[in-house]
C-alpha positions in Angstrom: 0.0 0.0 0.0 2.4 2.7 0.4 4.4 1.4 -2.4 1.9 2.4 -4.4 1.0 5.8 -2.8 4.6 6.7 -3.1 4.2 6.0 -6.3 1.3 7.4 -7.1 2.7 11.2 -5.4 5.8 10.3 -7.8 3.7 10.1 -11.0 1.8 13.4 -10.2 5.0 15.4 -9.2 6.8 14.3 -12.7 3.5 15.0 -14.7 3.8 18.5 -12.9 7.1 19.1 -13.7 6.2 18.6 -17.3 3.4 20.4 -18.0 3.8 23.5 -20.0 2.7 27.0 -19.0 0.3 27.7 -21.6 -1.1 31.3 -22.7 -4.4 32.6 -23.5 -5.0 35.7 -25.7 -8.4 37.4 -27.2 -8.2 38.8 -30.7 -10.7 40.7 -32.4 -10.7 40.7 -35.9 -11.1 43.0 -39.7 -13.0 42.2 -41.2 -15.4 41.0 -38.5 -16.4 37.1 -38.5 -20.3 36.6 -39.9 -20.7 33.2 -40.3 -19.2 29.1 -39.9 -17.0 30.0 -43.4 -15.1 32.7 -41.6 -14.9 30.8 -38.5 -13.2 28.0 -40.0 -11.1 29.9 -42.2 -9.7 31.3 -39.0 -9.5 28.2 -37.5 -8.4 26.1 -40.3 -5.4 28.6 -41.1 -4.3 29.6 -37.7 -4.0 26.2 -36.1 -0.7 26.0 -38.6 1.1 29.0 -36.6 3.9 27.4 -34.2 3.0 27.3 -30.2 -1.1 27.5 -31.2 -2.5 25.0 -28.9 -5.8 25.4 -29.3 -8.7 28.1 -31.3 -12.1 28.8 -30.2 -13.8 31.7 -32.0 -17.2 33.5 -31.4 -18.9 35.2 -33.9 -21.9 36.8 -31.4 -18.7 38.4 -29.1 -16.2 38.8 -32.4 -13.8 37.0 -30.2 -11.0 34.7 -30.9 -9.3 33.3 -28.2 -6.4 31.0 -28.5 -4.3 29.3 -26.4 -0.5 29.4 -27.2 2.3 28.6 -26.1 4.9 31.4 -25.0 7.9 29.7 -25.6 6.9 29.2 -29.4 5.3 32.5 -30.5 3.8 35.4 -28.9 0.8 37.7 -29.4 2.2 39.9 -31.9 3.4 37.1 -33.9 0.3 35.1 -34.0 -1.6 39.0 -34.9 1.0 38.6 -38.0 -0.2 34.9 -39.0 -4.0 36.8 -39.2 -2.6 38.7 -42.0 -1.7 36.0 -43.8 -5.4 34.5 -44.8 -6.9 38.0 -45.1 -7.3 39.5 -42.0 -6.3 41.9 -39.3 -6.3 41.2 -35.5 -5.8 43.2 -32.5 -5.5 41.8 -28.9 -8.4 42.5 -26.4 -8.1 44.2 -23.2 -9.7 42.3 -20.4 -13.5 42.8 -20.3 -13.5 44.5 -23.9 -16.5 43.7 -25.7 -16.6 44.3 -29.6 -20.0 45.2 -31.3 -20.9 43.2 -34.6 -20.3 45.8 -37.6 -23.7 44.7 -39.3 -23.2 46.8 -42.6 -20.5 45.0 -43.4 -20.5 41.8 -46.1 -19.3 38.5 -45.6 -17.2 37.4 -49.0 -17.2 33.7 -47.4 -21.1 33.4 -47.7 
């Protein structure tokens, strides 16, 4: 029995030492996202940028948020990648909401 619990507080402490200290920033982006097609655009091309971890976007908040990791790449790089399929980003302060621009056109539709 404590065998096992010493191993057991062995396993955790090495699975602690090796987990990574992930990053998590908010983008909004230009043009705005209107629909599943610019979703997954976003999604589709930004998931190839180094240290992206994971993507979740929301059209109804015009948020992205992605999960990075800091060692890899950093906000200003991943704003870069953005650029690359056809759009602009800019990082969102804490609490910042971002109205849906509803006269503008969706080329994805």
């Amino acid at each position: 029995m404590k065998k096992s619990l010493l191993f057991m507080v062995m396993l955790m402490m090495s699975v602690m030492a090796f987990a990574k200290d992930y990053k998590t920033v908010a983008f909004t982006t230009t043009p705005q996202m209107h629909c599943a097609n610019c979703e997954n655009k976003i999604k589709g091309n930004l998931r190839f940028s180094k240290g992206v971890k994971e993507i979740k976007t929301s059209i109804p908040d015009q948020k992205v948020t992605v999960t990075y990791d800091p060692k890899k790449t950093s906000p200003e790089k991943l704003s870069k990648d953005f650029e690359k399929f056809g759009y602009k980003a800019r990082v969102l302060k804490d609490g910042e909401k971002v109205k849906a621009n509803k006269d503008e056109k969706c080329d994805l539709m």
